[in-house]
N, CA, C and O atoms as CSV, one atom per row, in Angstrom:
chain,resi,resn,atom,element,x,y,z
A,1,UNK,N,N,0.847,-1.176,0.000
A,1,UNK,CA,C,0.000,0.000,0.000
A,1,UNK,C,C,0.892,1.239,0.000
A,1,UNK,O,O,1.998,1.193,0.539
A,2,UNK,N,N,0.380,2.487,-0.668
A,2,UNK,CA,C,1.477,3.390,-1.018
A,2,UNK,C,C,0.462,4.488,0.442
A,2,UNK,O,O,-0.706,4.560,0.824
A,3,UNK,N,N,1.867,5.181,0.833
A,3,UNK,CA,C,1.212,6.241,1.429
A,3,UNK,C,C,1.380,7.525,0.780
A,3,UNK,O,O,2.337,7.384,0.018
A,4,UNK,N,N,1.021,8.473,0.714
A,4,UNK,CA,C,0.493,9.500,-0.179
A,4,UNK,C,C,0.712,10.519,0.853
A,4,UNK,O,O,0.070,10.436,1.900
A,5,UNK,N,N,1.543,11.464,0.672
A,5,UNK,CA,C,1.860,12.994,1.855
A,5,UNK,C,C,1.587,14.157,1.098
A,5,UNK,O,O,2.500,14.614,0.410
A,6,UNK,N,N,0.446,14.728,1.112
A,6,UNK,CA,C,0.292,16.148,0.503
A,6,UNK,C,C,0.204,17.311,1.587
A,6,UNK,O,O,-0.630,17.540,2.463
A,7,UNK,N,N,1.321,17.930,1.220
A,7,UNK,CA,C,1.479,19.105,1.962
A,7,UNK,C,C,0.865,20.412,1.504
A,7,UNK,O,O,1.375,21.150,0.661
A,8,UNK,N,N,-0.537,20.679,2.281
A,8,UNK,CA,C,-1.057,22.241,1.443
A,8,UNK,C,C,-0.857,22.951,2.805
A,8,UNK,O,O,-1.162,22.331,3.823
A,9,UNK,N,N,-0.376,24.180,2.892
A,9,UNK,CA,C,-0.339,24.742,4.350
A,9,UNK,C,C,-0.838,25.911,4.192
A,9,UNK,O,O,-1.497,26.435,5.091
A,10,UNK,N,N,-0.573,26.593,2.857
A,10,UNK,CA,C,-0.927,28.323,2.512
A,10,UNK,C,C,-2.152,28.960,2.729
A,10,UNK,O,O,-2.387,30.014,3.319
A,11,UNK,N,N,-3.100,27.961,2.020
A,11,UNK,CA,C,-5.086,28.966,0.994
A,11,UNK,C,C,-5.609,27.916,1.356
A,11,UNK,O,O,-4.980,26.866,1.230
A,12,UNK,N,N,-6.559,27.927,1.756
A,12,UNK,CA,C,-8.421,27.327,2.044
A,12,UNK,C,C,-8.632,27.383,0.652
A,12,UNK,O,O,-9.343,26.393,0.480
A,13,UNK,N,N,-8.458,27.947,-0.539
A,13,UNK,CA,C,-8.796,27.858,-1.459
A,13,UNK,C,C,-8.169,26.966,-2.195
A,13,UNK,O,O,-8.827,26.009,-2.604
A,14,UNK,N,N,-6.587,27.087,-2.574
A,14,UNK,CA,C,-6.007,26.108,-2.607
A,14,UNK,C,C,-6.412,24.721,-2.046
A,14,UNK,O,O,-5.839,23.993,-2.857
A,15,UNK,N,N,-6.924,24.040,-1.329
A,15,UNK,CA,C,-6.742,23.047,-0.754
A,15,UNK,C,C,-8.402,22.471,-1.155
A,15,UNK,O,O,-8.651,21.308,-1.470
A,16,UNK,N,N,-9.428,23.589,-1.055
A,16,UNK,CA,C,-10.304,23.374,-1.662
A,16,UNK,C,C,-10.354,22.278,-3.234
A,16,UNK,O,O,-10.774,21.151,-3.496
A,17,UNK,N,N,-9.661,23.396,-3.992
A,17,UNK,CA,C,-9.152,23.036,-5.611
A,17,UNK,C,C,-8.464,21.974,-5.109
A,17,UNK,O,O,-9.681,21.827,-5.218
A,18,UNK,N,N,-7.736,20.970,-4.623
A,18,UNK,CA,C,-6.796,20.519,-4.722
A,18,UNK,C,C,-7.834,18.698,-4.259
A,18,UNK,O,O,-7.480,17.525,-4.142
A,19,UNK,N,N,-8.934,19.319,-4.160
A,19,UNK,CA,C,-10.154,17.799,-4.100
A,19,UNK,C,C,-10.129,17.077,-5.453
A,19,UNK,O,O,-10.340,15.865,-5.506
A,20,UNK,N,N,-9.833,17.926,-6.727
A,20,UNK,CA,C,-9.857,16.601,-7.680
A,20,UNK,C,C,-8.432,16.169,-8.139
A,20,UNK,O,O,-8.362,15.436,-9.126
A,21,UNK,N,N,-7.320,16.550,-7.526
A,21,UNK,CA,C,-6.082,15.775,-7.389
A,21,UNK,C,C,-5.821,14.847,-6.106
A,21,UNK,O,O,-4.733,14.298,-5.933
A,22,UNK,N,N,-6.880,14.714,-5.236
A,22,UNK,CA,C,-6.756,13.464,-4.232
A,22,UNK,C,C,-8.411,12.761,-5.004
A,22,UNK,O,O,-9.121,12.642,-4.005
A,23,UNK,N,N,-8.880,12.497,-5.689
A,23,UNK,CA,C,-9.667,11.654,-6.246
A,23,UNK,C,C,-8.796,11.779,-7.418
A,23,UNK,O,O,-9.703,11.149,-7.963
A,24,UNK,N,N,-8.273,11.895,-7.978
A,24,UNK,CA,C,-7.522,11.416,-9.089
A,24,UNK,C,C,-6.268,10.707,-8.453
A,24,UNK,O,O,-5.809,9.796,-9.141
A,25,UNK,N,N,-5.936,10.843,-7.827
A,25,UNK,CA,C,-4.807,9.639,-6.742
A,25,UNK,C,C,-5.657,8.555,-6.700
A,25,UNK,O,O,-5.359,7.523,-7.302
A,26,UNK,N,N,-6.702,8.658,-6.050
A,26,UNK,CA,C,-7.595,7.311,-5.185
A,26,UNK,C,C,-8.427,6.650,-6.537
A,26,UNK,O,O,-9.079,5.606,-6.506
A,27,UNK,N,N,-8.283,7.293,-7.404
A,27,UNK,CA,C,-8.815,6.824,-8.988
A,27,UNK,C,C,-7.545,5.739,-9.506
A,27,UNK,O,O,-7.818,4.543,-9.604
A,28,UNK,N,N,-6.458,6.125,-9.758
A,28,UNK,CA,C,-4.985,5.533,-10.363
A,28,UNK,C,C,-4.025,4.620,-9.187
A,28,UNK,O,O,-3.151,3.822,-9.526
A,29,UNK,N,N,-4.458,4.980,-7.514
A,29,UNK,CA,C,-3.990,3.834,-6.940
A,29,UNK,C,C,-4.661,4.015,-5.874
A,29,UNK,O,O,-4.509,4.867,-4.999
A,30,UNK,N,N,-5.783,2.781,-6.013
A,30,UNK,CA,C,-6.992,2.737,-5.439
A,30,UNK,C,C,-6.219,2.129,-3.905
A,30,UNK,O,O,-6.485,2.786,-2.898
A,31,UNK,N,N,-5.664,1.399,-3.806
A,31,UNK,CA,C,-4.802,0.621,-2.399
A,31,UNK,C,C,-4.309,1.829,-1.505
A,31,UNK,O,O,-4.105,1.728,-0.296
A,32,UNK,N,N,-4.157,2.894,-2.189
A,32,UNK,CA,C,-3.211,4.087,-1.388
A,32,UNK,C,C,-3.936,4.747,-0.505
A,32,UNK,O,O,-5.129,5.046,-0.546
A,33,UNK,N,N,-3.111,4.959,0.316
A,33,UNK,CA,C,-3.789,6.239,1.694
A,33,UNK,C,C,-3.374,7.435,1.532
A,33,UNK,O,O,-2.165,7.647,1.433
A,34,UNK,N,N,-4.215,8.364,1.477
A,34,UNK,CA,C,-3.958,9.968,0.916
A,34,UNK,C,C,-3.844,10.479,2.317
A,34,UNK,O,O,-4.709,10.293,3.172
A,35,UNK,N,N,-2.770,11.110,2.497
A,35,UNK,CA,C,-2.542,11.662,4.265
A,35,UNK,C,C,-2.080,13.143,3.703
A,35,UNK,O,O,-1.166,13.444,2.935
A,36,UNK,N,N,-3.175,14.045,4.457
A,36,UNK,CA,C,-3.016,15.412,3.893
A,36,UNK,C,C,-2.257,16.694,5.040
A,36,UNK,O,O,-2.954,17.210,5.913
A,37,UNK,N,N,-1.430,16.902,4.937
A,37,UNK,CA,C,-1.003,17.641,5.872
A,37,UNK,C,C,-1.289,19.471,5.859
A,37,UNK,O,O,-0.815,20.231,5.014
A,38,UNK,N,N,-2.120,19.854,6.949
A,38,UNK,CA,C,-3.018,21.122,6.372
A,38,UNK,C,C,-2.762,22.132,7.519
A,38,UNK,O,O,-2.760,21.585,8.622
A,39,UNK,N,N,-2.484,23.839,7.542
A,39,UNK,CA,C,-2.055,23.888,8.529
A,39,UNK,C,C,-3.748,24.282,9.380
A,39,UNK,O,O,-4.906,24.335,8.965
A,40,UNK,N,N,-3.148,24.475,10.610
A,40,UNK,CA,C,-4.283,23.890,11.861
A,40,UNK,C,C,-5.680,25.161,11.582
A,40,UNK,O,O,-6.860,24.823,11.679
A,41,UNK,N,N,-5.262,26.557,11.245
A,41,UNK,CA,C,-6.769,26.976,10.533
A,41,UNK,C,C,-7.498,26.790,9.483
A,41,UNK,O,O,-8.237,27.639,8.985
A,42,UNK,N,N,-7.264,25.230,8.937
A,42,UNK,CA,C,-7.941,24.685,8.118
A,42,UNK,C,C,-8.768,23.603,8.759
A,42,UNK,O,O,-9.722,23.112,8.155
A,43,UNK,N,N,-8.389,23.185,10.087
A,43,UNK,CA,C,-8.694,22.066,10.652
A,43,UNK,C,C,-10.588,21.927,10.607
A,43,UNK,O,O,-11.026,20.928,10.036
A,44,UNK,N,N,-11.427,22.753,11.102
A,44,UNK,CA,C,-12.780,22.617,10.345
A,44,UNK,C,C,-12.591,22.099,9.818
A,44,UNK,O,O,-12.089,20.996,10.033
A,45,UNK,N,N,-12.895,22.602,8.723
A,45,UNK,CA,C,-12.963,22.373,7.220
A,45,UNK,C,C,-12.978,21.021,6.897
A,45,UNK,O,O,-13.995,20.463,6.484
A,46,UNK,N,N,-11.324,20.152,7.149
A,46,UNK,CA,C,-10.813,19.150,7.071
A,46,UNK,C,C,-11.801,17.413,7.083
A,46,UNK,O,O,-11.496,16.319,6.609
A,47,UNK,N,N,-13.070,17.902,7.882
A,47,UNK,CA,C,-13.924,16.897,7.710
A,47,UNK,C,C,-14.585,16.737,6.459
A,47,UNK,O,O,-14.762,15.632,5.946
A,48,UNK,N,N,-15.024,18.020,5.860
A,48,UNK,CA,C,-15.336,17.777,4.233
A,48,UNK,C,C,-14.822,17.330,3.273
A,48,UNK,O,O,-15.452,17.134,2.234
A,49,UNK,N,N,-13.193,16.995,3.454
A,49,UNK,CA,C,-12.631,16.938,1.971
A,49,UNK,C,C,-12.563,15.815,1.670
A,49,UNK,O,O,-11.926,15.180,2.511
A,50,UNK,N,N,-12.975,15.129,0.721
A,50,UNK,CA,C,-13.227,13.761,0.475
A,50,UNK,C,C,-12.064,13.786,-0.697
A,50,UNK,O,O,-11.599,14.581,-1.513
A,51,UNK,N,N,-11.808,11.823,-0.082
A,51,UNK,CA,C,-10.932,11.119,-1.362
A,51,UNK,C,C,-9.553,11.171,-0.210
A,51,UNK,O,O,-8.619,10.500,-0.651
A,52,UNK,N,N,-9.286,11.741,0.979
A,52,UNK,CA,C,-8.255,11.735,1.701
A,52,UNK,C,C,-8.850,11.103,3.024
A,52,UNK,O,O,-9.939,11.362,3.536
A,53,UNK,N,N,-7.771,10.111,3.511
A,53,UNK,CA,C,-7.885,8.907,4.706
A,53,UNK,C,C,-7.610,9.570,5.963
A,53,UNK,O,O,-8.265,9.358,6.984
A,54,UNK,N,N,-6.498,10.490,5.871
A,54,UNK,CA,C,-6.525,11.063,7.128
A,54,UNK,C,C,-5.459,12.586,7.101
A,54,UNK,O,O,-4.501,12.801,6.358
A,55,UNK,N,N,-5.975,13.385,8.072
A,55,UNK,CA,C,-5.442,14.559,8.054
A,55,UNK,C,C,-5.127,14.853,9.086
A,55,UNK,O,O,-5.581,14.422,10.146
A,56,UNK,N,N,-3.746,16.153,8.817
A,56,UNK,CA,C,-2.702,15.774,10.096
A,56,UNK,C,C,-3.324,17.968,10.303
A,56,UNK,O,O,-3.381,18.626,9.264
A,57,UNK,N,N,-3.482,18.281,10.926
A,57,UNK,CA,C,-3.421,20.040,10.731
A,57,UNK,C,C,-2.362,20.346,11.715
A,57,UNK,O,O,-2.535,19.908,12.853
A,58,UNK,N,N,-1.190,21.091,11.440
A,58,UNK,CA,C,-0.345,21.476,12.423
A,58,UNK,C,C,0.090,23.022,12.720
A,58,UNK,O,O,-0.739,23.830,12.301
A,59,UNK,N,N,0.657,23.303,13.040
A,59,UNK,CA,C,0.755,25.212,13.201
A,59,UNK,C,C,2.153,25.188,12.758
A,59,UNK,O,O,3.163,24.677,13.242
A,60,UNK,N,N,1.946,25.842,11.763
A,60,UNK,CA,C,3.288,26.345,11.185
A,60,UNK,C,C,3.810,27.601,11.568
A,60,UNK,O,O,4.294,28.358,10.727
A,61,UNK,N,N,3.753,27.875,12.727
A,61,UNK,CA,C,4.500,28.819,13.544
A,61,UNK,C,C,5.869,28.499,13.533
A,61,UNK,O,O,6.318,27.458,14.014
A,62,UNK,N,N,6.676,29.552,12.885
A,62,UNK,CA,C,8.242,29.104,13.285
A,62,UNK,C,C,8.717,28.380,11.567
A,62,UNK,O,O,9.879,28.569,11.208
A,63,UNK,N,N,7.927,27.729,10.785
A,63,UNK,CA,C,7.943,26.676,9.905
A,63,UNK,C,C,9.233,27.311,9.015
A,63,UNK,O,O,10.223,26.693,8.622
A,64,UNK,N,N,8.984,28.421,8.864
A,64,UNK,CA,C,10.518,29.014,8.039
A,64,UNK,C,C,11.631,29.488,8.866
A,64,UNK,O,O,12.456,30.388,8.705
A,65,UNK,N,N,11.470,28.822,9.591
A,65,UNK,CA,C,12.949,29.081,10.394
A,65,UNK,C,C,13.639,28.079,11.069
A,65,UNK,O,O,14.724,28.087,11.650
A,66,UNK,N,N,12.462,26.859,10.805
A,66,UNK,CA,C,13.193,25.187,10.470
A,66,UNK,C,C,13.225,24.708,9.489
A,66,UNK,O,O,13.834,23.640,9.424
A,67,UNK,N,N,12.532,25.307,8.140
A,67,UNK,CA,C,13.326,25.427,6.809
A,67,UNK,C,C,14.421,25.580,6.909
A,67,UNK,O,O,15.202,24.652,6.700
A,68,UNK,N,N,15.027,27.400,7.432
A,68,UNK,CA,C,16.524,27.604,7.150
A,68,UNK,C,C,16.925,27.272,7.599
A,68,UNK,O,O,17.757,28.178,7.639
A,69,UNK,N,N,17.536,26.154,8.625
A,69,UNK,CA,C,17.759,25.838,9.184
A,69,UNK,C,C,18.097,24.516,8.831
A,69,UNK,O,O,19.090,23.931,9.265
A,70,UNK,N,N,17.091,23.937,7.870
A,70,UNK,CA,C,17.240,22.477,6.574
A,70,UNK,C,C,17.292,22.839,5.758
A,70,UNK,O,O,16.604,22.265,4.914
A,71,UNK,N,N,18.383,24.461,5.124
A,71,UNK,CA,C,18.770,24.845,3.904
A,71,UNK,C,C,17.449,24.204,3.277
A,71,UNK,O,O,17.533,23.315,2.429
A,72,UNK,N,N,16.132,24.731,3.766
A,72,UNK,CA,C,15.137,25.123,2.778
A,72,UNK,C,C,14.778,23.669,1.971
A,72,UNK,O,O,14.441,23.676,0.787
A,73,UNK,N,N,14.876,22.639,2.630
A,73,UNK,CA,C,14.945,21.261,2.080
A,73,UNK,C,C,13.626,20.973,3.022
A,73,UNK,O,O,13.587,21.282,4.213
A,74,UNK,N,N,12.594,20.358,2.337
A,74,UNK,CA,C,11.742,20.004,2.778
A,74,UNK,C,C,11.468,18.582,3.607
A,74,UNK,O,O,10.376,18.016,3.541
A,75,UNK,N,N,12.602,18.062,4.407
A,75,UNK,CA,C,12.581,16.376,4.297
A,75,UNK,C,C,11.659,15.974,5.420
A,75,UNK,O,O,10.700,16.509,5.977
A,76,UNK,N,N,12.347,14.761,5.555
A,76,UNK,CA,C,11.122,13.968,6.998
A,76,UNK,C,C,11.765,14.220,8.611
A,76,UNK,O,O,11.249,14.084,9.720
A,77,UNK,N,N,13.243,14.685,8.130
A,77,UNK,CA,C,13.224,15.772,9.591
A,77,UNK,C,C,12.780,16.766,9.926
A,77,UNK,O,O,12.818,17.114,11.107
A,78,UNK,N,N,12.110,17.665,8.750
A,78,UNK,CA,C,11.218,18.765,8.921
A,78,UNK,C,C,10.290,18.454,9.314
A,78,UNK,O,O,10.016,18.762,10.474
A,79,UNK,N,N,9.124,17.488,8.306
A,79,UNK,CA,C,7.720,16.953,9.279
A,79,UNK,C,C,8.120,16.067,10.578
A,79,UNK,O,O,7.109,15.763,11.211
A,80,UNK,N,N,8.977,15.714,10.983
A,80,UNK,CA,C,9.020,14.768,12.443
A,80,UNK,C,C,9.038,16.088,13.449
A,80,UNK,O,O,8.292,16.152,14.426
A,81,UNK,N,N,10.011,17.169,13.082
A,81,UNK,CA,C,10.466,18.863,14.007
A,81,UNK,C,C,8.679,19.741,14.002
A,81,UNK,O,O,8.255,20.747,14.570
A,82,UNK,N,N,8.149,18.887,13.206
A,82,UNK,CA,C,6.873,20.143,12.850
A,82,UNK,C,C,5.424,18.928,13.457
A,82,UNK,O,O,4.247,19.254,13.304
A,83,UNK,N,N,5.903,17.357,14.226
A,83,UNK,CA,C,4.896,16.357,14.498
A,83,UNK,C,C,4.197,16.136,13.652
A,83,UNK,O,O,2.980,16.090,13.828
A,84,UNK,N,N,4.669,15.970,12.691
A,84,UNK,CA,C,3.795,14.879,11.556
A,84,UNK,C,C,3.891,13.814,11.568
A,84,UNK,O,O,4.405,13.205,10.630
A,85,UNK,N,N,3.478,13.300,12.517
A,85,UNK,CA,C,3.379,11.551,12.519
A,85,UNK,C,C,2.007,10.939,11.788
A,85,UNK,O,O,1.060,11.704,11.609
A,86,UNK,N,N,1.951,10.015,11.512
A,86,UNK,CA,C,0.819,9.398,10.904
A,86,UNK,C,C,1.128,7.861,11.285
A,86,UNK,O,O,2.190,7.244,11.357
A,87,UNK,N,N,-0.811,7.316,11.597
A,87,UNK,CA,C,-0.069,6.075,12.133
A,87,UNK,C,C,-0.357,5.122,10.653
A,87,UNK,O,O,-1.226,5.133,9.781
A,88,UNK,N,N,0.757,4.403,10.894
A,88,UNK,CA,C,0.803,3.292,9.586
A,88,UNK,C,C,1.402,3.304,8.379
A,88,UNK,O,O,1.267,2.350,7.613
């Protein structure tokens, strides 16, 4: 099973639009878990968006200054520093 990490943190609007690129995932690999990482004043919302298994909302307070800090590299020491865990 593939896990699937979409990071939208910016626009409510954005993330809105961004419903028929997680049904077009769950269309082409139906086995996969779409895990959406959204920041935490989206968290409402987050119950409506269909085609995604589970959502992480976190506060990106600080978030660019553990960027520079990972020369602006987005890796999985950034989401572990920012608690993005997901179980499974």
């Amino acid at each position: 099973m593939k896990n699937i990490i979409i990071l939208n943190l910016t626009r409510m609007g954005d993330l809105i639009q961004s419903t028929a690129l997680f049904k077009k995932i769950k269309l082409t690999y139906p086995e996969s878990r779409v895990k959406l990482v959204i920041s935490k004043e989206f968290a409402e919302i987050s119950p409506f968006i269909p085609y995604v298994d589970e959502v992480k909302p976190i506060d990106v307070t600080g978030l660019s200054e553990i960027l520079k800090a990972n020369n602006f590299e987005f890796t999985l020491d950034v989401l572990k520093s920012l608690n993005v865990i997901f179980d499974g």
